[in-house]
C-alpha positions, 0 to 999 in steps of 0.5 A, a space after each residue: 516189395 516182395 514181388 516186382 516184375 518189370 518183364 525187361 528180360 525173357 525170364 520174367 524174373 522177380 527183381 527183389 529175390 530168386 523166389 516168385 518168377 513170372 510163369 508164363 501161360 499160353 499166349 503171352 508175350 513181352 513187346 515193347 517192354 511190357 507183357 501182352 495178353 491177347 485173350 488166350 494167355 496168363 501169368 502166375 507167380 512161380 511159388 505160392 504167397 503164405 498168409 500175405 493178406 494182414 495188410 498188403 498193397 499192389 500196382 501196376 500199369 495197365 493199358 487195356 486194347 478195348 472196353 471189356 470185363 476183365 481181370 487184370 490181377 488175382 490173388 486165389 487159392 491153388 487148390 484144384 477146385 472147380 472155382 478157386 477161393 479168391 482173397 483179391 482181385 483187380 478187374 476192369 468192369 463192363 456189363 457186369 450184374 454188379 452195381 458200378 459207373 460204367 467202365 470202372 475199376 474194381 476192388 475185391 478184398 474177401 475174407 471167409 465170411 465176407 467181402 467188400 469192393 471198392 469202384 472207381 468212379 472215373 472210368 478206364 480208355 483204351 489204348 491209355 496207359 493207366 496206373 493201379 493201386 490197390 491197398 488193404 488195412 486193418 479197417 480199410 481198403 483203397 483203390 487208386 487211379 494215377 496216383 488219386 485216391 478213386 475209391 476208400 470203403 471202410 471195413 472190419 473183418 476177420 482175416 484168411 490164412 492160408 496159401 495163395 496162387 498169384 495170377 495176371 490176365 484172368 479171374 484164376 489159374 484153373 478158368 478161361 474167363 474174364 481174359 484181359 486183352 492189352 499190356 500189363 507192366 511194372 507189377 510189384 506186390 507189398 506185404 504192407 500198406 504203402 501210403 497214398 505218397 508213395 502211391 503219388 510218387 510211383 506214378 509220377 515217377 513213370 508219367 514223368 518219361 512218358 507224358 502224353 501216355 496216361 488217360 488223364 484223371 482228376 481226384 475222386 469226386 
């Protein structure tokens, strides 16, 4: 990847380079070797991302403490505008105006004339270790729970240069709004599409220490 943070050291460094540290914002803080958010807090990547967006990939294990509208992971510009533009994002959904089951996953992926949303049809607990990826293609986007393909929405569409601001427990860098409350670990971002067996490979490698710990999900319907 070009980014993982694995937050097992209180410099919330980038384990494949010096670039792309985890910042820490407000009330965020390491326990039990994962990061918490307790609704007030946020981190942002140390540099900003180039032109990332021809294809990329990103996971994570999320384990949210209650059912609420949040955003787990965001990729924006930096601009100090008063709504940042959005290039992605990975939220948990509840009571939202958007058509979705209840308490799904979403997938964002917007480019200047457009955008698409891939849900999960399974829906996220609290208090479950539950791991993410979201991978964009050329024609495709994907969204995978536990290692399963949740939802796959085909798509053809100019892509967005430009720079980006990296953000984990909230919609953007500038806004308090939609703060997720929980732990978020083992966040990697990859300048490629990685394959629904790499996908399988990652969470079966963590679940494999941690038996019991995950929400149990079957493949999409």
């Amino acid at each position: 990847p070009l980014i993982y943070w694995d937050f097992e050291d209180e410099q919330y460094r980038n384990r494949m380079g010096s670039d792309y540290s985890a910042v820490r914002v407000g009330d965020v803080h390491p326990r039990d070797g994962a990061m918490s958010f307790e609704g007030e807090g946020y981190l942002k990547s140390s540099e900003l991302l180039s032109n990332i967006n021809q294809e990329y990939s990103m996971s994570l294990w999320v384990k949210p403490s209650r059912i609420h509208y949040a955003t787990v992971a965001a990729i924006c510009t930096d601009e100090n505008l008063e709504r940042p533009i959005h290039l992605s994002v990975i939220e948990l959904m509840h009571k939202s105006h958007l058509i979705h089951k209840a308490n799904a996953v979403r997938f964002l992926d917007r480019w200047d004339d457009g955008e698409c949303n891939a849900f999960s049809h399974q829906p996220y607990l609290p208090s479950k270790w539950l791991h993410l990826a979201t991978v964009k293609r050329s024609g495709s986007i994907e969204l995978y729970l536990n290692g399963r393909l949740a939802q796959k929405v085909e798509k053809i569409a100019a892509q967005t240069t430009g720079s980006w601001q990296l953000v984990l427990g909230r919609i953007d860098h500038l806004r308090d709004m939609r703060q997720f409350e929980g732990l978020l670990d083992e966040f990697a971002l990859y300048t490629r599409a990685l394959s629904s067996a790499e996908i399988l490979e990652q969470f079966e490698t963590m679940a494999n220490t941690n038996p019991g710990q995950c929400a149990p999900y079957s493949h999409a319907p």
